[in-house]
C-alpha atoms as an extended CHARMM CRD file, in Angstrom:
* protein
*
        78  EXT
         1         1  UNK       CA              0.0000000000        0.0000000000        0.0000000000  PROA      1               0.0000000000
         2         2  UNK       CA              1.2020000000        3.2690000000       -0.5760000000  PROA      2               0.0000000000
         3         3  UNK       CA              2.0320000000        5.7290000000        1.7010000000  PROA      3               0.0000000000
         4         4  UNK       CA              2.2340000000        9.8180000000        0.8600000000  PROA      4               0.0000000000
         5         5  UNK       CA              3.9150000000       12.1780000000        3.1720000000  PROA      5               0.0000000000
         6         6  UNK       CA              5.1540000000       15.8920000000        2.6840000000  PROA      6               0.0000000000
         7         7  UNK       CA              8.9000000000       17.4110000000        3.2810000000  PROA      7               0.0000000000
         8         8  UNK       CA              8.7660000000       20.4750000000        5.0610000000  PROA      8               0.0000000000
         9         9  UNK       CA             10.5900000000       23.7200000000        4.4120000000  PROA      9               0.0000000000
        10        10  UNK       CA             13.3810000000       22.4550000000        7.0360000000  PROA      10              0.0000000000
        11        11  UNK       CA             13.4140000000       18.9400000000        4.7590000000  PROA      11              0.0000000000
        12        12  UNK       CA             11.4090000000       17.3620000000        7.8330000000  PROA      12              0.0000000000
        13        13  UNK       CA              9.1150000000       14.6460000000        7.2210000000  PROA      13              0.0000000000
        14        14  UNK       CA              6.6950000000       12.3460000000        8.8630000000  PROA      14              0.0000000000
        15        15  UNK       CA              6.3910000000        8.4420000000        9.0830000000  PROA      15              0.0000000000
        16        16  UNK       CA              2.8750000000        7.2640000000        8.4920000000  PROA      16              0.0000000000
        17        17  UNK       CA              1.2920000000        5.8320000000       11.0720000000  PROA      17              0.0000000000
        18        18  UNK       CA             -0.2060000000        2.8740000000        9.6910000000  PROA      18              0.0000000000
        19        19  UNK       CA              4.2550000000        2.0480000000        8.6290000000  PROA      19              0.0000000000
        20        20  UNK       CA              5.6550000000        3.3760000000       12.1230000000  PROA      20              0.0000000000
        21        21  UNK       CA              2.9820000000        0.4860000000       13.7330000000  PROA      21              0.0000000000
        22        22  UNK       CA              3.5820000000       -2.0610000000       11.4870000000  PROA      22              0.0000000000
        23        23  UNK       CA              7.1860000000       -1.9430000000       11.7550000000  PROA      23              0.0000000000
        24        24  UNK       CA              7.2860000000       -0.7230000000       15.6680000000  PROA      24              0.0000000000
        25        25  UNK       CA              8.9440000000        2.3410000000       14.8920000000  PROA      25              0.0000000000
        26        26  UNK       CA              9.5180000000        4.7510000000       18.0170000000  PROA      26              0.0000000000
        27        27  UNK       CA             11.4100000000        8.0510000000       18.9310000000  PROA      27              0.0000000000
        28        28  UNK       CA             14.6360000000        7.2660000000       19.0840000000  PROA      28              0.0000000000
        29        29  UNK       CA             15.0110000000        4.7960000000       16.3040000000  PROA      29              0.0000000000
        30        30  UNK       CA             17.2040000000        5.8610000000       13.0370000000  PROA      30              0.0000000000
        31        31  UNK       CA             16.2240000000        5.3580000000        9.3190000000  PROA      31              0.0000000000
        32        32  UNK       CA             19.0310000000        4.5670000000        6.5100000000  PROA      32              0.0000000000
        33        33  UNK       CA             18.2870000000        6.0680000000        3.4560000000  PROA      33              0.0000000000
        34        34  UNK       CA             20.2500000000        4.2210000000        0.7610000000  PROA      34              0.0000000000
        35        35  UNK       CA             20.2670000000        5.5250000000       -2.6730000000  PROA      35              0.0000000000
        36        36  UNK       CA             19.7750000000        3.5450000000       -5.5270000000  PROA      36              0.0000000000
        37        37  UNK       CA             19.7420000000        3.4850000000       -9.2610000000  PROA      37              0.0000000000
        38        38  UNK       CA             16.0250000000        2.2910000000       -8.8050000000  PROA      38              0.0000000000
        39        39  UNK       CA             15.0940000000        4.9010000000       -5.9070000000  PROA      39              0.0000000000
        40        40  UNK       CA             15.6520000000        5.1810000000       -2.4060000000  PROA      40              0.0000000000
        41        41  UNK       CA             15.5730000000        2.9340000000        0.0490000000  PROA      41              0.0000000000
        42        42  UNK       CA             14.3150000000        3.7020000000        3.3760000000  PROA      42              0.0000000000
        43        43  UNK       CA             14.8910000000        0.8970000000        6.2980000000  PROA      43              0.0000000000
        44        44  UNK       CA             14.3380000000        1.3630000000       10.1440000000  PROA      44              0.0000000000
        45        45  UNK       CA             17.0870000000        0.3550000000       12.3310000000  PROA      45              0.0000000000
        46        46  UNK       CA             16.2390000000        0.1360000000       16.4550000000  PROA      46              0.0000000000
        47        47  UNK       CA             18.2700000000        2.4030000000       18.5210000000  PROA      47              0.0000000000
        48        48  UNK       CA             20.0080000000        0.1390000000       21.2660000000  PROA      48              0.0000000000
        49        49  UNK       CA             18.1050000000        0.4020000000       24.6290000000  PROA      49              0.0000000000
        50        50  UNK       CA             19.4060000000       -0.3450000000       28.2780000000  PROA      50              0.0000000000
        51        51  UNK       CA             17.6720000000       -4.0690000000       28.0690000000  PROA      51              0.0000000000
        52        52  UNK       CA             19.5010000000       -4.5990000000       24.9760000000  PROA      52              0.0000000000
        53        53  UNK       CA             22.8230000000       -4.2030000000       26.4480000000  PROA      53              0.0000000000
        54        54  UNK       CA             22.0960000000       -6.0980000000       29.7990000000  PROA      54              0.0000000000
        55        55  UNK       CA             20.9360000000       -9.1470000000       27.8370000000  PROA      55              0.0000000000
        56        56  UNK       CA             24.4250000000       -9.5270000000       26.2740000000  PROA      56              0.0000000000
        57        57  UNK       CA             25.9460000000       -9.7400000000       29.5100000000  PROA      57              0.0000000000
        58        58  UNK       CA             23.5900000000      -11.9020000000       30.8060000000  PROA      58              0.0000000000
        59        59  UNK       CA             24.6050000000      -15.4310000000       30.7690000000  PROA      59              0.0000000000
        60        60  UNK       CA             22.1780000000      -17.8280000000       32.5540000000  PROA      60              0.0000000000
        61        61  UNK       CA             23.1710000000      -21.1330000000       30.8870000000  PROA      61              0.0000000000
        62        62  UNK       CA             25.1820000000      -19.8150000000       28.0530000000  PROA      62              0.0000000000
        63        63  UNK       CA             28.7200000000      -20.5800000000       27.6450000000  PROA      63              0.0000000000
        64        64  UNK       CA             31.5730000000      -18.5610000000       29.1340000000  PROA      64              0.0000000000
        65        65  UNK       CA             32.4320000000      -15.4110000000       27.7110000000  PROA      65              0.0000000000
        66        66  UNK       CA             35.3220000000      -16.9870000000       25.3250000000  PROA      66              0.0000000000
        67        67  UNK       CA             32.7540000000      -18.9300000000       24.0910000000  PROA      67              0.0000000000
        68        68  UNK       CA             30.2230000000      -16.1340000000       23.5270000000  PROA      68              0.0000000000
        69        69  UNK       CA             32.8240000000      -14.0180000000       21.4650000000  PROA      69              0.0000000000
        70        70  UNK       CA             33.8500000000      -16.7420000000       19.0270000000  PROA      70              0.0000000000
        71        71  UNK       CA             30.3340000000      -17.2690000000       18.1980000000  PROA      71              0.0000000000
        72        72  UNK       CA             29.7440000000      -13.4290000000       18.0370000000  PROA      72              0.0000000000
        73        73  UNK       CA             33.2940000000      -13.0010000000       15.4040000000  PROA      73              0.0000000000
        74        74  UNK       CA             31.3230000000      -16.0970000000       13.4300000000  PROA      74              0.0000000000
        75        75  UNK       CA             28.2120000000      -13.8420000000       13.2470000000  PROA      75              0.0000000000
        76        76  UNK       CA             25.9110000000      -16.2050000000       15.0400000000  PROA      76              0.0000000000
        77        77  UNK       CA             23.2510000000      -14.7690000000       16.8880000000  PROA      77              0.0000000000
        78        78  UNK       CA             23.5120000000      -15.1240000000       20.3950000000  PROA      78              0.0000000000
């Protein structure tokens, strides 16, 4: 479905409301624009919260940190 929105006079615009549910978009969070031969490409990308950083150094049952690192550097998710 498309979505219209205007840019201001101080290039500001908004993200729909209907897109900014759907994809749980919040203050905070940052949007890459990439441009493209075919257009521009707009993705959201979640700003890293306090939880976020707590849960990485949280280990109930997972391996020692050694372990965690090598499987970090091998790009598994954790």
């Amino acid at each position: 479905m498309l979505s219209k929105t205007i840019i201001s006079t101080g290039y500001q615009t908004v993200v729909p409301a209907r897109i900014r549910k759907a994809h749980q978009i919040i203050p905070g969070d940052i949007l890459d624009w990439t441009d493209t031969e075919k257009g521009i490409i707009v993705q959201p990308r979640k700003k890293v919260t306090l939880q976020d950083i707590t849960d990485l150094i949280t280990t109930k049952g997972l391996p020692d940190a050694v372990e965690l690192k090598k499987r970090v550097q091998k790009g598994e998710k954790i």
